[in-house]
Each structure stands twice: as C-alpha cells, then as structure tokens.
N, C-alpha and C positions, 0 to 999 in steps of 0.2 A: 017539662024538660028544662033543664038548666042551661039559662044565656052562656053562647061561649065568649070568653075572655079573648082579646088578641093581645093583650095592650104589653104582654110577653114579649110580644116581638118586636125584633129591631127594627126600626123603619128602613124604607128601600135606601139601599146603598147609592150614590148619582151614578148614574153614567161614566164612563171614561170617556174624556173629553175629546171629541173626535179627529183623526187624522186627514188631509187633507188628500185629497186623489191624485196623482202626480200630474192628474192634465186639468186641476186645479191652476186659477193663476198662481204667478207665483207670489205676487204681495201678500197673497193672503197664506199660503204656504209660509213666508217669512213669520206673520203676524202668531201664524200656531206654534212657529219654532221658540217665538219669545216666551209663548205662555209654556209650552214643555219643558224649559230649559231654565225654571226659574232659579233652580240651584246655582245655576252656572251663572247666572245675572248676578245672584246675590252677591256670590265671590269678586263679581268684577265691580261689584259698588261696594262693597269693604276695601279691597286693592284698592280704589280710591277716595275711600273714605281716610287710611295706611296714610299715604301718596299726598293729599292734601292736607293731614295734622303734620307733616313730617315737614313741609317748604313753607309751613303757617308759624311753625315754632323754632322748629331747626335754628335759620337762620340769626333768630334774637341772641343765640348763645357765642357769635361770630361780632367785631366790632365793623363799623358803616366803612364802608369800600372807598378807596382810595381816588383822586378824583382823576377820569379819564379810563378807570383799572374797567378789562372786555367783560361782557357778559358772564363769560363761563371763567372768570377768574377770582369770582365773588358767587358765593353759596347765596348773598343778601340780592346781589342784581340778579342772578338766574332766576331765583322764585319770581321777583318783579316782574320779570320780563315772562316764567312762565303763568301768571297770576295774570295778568293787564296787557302781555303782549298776545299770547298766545288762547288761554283759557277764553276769556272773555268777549273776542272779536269770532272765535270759532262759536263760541254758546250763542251768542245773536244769531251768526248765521242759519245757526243751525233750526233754529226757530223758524226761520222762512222756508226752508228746505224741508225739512222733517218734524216738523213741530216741536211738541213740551218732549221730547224723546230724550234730551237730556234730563229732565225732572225726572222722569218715570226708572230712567236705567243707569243715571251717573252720579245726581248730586246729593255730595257727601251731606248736605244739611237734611236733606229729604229719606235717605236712608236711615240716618241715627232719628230722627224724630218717629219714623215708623216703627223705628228696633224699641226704643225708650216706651215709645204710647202702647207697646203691648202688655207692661209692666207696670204702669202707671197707674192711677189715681183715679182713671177715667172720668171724669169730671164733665157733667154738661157744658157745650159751648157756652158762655157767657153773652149773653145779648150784646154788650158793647164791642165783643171781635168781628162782630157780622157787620157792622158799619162800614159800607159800599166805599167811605172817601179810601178809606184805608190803603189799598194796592197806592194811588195819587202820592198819601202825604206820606209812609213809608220809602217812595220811590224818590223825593224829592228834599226830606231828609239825609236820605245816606247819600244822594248826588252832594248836596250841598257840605256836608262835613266831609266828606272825605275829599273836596278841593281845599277845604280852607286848614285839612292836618295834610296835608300831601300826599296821596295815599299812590299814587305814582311811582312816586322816587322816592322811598320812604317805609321801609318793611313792618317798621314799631305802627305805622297808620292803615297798612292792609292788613297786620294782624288785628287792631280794632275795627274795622268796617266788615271785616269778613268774618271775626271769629265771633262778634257781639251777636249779629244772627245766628248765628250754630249755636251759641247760649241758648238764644229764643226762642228756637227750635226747639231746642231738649228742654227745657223748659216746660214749654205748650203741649208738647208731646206727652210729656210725662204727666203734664195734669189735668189734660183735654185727650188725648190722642185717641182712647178705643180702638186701638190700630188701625188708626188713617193717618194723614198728613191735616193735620189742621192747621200747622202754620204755613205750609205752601200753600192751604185754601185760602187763606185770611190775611196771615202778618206776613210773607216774604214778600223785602221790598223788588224784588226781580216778577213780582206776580202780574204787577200788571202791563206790565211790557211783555213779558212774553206770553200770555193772553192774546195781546193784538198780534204779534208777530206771525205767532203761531195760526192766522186768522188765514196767512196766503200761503201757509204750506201744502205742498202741491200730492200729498197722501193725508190719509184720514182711517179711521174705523169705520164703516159704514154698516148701520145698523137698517135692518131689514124687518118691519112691524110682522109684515105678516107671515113672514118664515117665524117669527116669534111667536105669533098667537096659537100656529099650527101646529107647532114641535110637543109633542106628546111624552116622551120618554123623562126619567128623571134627570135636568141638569145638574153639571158639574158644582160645585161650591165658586162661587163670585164675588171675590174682594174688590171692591175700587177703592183704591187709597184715598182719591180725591173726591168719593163720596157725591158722584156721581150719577143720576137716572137711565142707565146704560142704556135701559128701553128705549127712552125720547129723547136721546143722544144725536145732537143736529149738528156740534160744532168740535173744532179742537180746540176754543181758547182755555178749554178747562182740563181738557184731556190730557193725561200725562203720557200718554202713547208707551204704556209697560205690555201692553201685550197681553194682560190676566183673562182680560173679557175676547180675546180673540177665538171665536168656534162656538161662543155660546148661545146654546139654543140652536145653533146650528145656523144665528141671524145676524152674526159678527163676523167681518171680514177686514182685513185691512186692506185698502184700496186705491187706486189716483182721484184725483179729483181737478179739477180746473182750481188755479190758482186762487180766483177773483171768486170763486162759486159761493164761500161762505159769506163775502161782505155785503153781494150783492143780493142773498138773499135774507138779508141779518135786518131786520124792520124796526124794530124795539131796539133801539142802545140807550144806553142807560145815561145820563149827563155824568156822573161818576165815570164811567170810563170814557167820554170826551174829554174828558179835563183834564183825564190821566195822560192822553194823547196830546193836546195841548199846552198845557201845562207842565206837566211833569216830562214830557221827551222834549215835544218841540221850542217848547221852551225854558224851561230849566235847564233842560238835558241839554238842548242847543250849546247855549251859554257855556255851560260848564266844560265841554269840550271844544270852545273858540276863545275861550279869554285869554288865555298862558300865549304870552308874546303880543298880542293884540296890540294894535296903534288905539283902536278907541278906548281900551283898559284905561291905558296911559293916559290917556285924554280925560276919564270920566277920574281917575285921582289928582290931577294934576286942578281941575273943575273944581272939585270939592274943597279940597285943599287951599283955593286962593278966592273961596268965598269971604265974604265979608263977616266981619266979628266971628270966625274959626279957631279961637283961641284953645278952645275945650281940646278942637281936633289935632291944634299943634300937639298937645300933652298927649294925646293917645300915640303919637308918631315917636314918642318917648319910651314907649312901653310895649314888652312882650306879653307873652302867655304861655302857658306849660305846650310842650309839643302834642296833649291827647287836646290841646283848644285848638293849638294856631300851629303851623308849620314854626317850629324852634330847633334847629340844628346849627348852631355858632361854626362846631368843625367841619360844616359839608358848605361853608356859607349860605345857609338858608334861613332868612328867619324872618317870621310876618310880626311885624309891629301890629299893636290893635287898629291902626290906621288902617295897614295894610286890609287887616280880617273885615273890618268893617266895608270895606269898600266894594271888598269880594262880596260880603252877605247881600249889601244892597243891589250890584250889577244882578247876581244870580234868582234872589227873591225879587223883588221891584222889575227889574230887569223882562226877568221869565215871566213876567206876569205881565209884562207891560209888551212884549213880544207874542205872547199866546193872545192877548188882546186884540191885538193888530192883525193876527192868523185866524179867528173867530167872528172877526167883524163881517169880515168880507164872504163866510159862510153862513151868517146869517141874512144879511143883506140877499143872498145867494137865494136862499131857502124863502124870500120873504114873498121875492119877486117872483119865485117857482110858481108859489101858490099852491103846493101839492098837497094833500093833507096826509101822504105816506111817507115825503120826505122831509123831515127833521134837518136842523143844521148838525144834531147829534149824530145823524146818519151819514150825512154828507161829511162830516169829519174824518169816518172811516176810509175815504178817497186818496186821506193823506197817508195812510198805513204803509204803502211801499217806500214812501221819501223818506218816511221817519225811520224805516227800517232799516232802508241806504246809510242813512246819516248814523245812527247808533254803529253800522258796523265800521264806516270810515271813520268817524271820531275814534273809536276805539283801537283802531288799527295804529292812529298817527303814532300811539307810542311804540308798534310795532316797528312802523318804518325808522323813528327816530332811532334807537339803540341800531339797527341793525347799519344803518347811515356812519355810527360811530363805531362800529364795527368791520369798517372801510368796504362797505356796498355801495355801489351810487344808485341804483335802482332807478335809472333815468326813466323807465316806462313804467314807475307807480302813480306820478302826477296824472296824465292822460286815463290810464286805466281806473283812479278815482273819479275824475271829470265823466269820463265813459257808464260807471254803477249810478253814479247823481242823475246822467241823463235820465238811463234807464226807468229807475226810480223815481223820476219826475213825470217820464211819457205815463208809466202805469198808475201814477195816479191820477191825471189830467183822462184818461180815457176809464177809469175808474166812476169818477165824475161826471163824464158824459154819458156814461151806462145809466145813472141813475136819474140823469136829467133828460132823460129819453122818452119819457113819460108824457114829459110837461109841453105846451103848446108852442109850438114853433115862433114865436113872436117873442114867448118867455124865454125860451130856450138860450139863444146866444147870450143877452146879455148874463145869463145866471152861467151859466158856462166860464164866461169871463171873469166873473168874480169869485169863481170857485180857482181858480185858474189863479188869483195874486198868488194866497197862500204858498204854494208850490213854487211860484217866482222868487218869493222873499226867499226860505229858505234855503231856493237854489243859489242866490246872490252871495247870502252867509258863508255858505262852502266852499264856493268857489272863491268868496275873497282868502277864507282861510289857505286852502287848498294851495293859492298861487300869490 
C-alpha cells in the first residue's frame, strides 16, 4: 500500500488571538486592545512620525526669533519649547508611570527603523553593537554635545541631536533590522535611562510559565520588536510595552505590580548599567542640567583662567567654532569661545566623573561593610533609580518653567512642588536601600544604611541649591 503524502497540506492556520471576558481585569483588557488595534497604533506613530519631521525641519526655513518675541510667536521657539519643554519632561515621566510605552507606541525613531528593517539588507548584528558600555557612552555623548551647541535655545542644535539619531536609526534598521528595532536595542542613546526608569513603573506584562507550558492550541504569530524572550520575560527595562505579546498563549496579561517589585528583586546588574546610572544620569546628566547660571561654573572658569603660565588658554578665549562645535550665534548674542567649550567639556566629563566617584564610593564602602554575598554595590545602586528619575524630570522641566515665567506666569507654587518630587524621590530610595540591607546583620546594618544614605544626600543638596 502506498505511504500517504500530507506535505500537500497547509499547515494549521494559529489561532485567533483571544478576546478577553468582560469580567476579565481591565489592564489586561487594555493590553488586548493594544494588540487588536495595531492598525490604528501604526497611524498614530506615522501622525507622529508627520508631527515630528515637520517642528524638526519646518522651523530651519524661518530666521532665529527676535529677542524677548513669546513662544507661539516664533515657529523656532514653539518647536523648542514643544521638543525640551514639553516632549521630553513628559517621556521621563512617562517611564516611571507606564514604562517603555512610549518606545513601543510613539517614537518616531523606533517606528521608521522598524518600517526601513523590513526592507532592508538584513544583516547579522555585528558583534561590536552588543557591547553593554554602549547605552553609558551613547547617553553621555549626546548629553554632553548637545550643552556645548545649545541645543535648548537653539533649533539648527536639536535638529542635529535629534535628527543624527533617526539617521542611525534608518541606517541600523535598514542593514540590521529583520523587522526589529535593533537600534532601540543597542545604539539609542535614550536606551539606557529608560531601561532604569522603566524599572519603577507601576504596570508590566506579566507572563505566566505555566499557563504557557499548558496552552495546547495553535498560537497566534509573535513579533517582538525588541527581540525579546517573551517566555522568561521578568522585567520591563527591555519591554517596549506595544502590546503584540498581550493574550499570548493565553500566558500574557498586562498587569499592576508594586513599584519597587522589579529592583528588589533584580540580583544580577550588570557594572555597565551601574555606570549608566552613575555616570551617565547622576552624574553627567547632573552636571549638565545645573551648570547654565551656576556660581561654581563661574568659579571653575574664572580658576582656570587665572592659573599660572595659561597663556595657551588666553588664545583659546580669542577664538570661536562653527555653531555644529560650540554655541555660535553673534545675532542672538550667543557665542562660546573655545575657552568657553573647553571648560564646559572639562566641568561635565572630569566633573561627572568626579561626582559619580564620590556617589559610588560610599556604595561600596556600603556593600563592603554589608558583607552580603547577594548584595553587590552594582545592586545597591539601583536604590538610587527613584532620585535620578526625580532629578531627569525636574531638570528637564526647568526649561519648561523658564519660557513659560517669560511668558508672564509666576508660577509661585512650582519651587515647593519641585522640593516636594526631590523629597519623594529621595525617601523612595533611602527605603529602597533599606529593603535590601534587611538582610544583613543588625550591627551591619546601620552603619551601611548610612552610607547608602550620602549618595541621596549629595544629589539632594545639588538640587535644591539649583532649585532655590
């Protein structure tokens, strides 16, 4: 008798991916509506993919705004202001509150690299983009250039900070991509700050092993842009919260979670992402959002300048730079002498470095005296995640408040209500830190407590002197 053939046949069609029961929660309700409704997502990430080339380039074709002229009286201030006042203090936020949810459903770099990589070249990752410093020195690059071209007050300097990545993007996309996001995975310098942020948001995907192992029928098709282990999926600092893997297997749910749940139970960090948090927020970032107006700026040029045998640096106080090196704008009276840029480079390199030093020490010391073999000072770092998360979104706000001050607000109740988020974000890492030092032997305990405890003081100090 003649073997029968099947290999005719089409294999099983999946599933239709399932709908949830209306006395289902509702987050997880929400989480299915994201994965149904991907049409309708895509439109609203073109609308702002539209929406972002249009206040990116628009304004270059407009001359620089007159000095004093309001926000909405200038095409060049409104972008600034919606670019640095509004964009950027909301995307922080929004990281602590709902995770990567912007990556996954808004940002225009993250849409066009997925659109591009499906066209692309596909090209294996190259070994050298998986290099962990990456998200660090990505992050602390585009902090540091885009102080020393103005990228604030200054449109020709956000179209190069912002548009040089969406190159990189399409770029990587098109000759890595396979339709993923390979440079949100690797080279976006936003990756590793919102990583951590995304660490205290207070919803997640919550994946379910054994509803997974038990689910029998054929699932739906599963993309994860960010390339992902959906299975062994424990955290969101990777997660782009789009919603695709929401129902699947029937073991995906989007859910609440306690704020602190992921740090506390996060054992393994990586020294690459402590540095990022050290270095690259708390201190780079610091810096770079406290120098503009500063008495110590003034102090640390004023220093350099009247050192001994400084002749070299008289001649640099002679000379500019094209405005993509140094802040050059003669008609807006703006213009950084190489004195100037050099001084900058040193406070925010040297500086940051010298500041993450002093924020690091006293976590190790911390960790020494623990004696714990589960707590790491790499661990203990993560305590600081709420204050640095504070601090990114008041820094980023001050140029909110500023325009809007010059737009005759007095906004007497934004000092306090800044003091009031710093607190906050200082208790929850000080009790962050005693979560993980709970462990350790009551004799250890306080003193490593206390030393865990500077860190959180210093940058409290910074703030608040800035602040008031």
């Amino acid at each position: 008798m003649q073997e029968s053939n099947f290999s005719h046949f089409p294999p099983p069609r999946p599933s239709r991916p399932p709908t949830r029961h209306p006395a289902q929660p509702l987050l997880a309700r929400i989480g299915d509506a994201l994965r149904r409704h991907q049409r309708l997502i895509a439109g609203i990430q073109w609308t702002v993919v539209a929406l972002y080339l249009f206040f990116l380039l628009a304004p270059l074709l407009l001359p620089l705004p007159h000095e004093g002229e309001r926000i909405l009286g200038s095409l060049r201030k409104f972008a600034q202001f919606l670019f640095w006042g509004v964009g950027w203090p909301l995307i922080m936020a929004s990281m602590l509150l709902v995770g990567r949810a912007w990556c996954g459903l808004f940002c225009p770099d993250g849409t066009m690299t997925e659109a591009i990589s499906q066209r692309g070249r596909n090209g294996s990752i190259p070994r050298w983009m998986r290099w962990p410093g990456w998200p660090c020195a990505m992050l602390v690059a585009t902090t540091v250039y885009g102080q020393m071209v103005g990228v604030y007050d200054f449109h020709p300097a956000t179209l190069l900070l912002l548009g040089l990545p969406t190159l990189g993007a399409l770029l990587t996309g098109f000759l890595y991509g396979r339709g993923r996001r390979i440079w949100c995975m690797y080279l976006c310098p936003a990756n590793g700050v919102f990583a951590l942020l995304s660490k205290l948001a207070p919803l997640h995907f919550r994946v379910d092993e054994a509803k997974w192992k038990a689910y029998r029928d054929t699932p739906f098709r599963l993309v994860c842009p960010p390339l992902i282990d959906v299975r062994r999926m424990q955290r969101m600092s990777d997660c782009h919260a789009c919603g695709r893997c929401s129902g699947y297997r029937d073991a995906i749910e989007l859910a609440p979670r306690a704020p602190q749940s992921e740090i506390l139970a996060t054992h393994n960090v990586g020294t690459a992402e402590a540095v990022t948090l050290l270095f690259g927020i708390l201190g780079v970032g610091t810096l770079a959002m406290t120098w503009h107006g500063s008495r110590w700026f003034a102090l640390f040029q004023s220093a350099l300048a009247s050192l001994p045998g400084q002749g070299g640096l008289a001649v640099l106080q002679q000379y500019a730079a094209p405005w993509w090196l140094l802040v050059n704008y003669p008609q807006a009276n703006a213009v950084f002498t190489l004195f100037d840029g050099l001084c900058l480079l040193l406070v925010l390199l040297a500086g940051g470095g010298m500041l993450a030093l002093a924020l690091w020490l006293p976590l190790r010391l911390a960790t020494a005296i623990a004696a714990y073999a589960g707590l790491s000072w790499q661990r203990l770092s993560l305590a600081l995640v709420p204050v640095a998360g504070v601090t990114l979104v008041l820094g980023l706000s001050l140029f909110t408040v500023k325009h809007l001050r010059l737009g005759g607000l007095a906004l007497a109740w934004v000092p306090p209500l800044q003091a009031g988020l710093l607190a906050a974000g200082g208790l929850f890492s000080l009790w962050l830190a005693w979560r993980m030092l709970a462990v350790v032997a009551a004799i250890r305990w306080l003193p490593a407590l206390a030393l865990s405890a500077l860190p959180v003081a210093a940058i409290g100090a910074i703030w608040l002197e800035k602040l008031f």
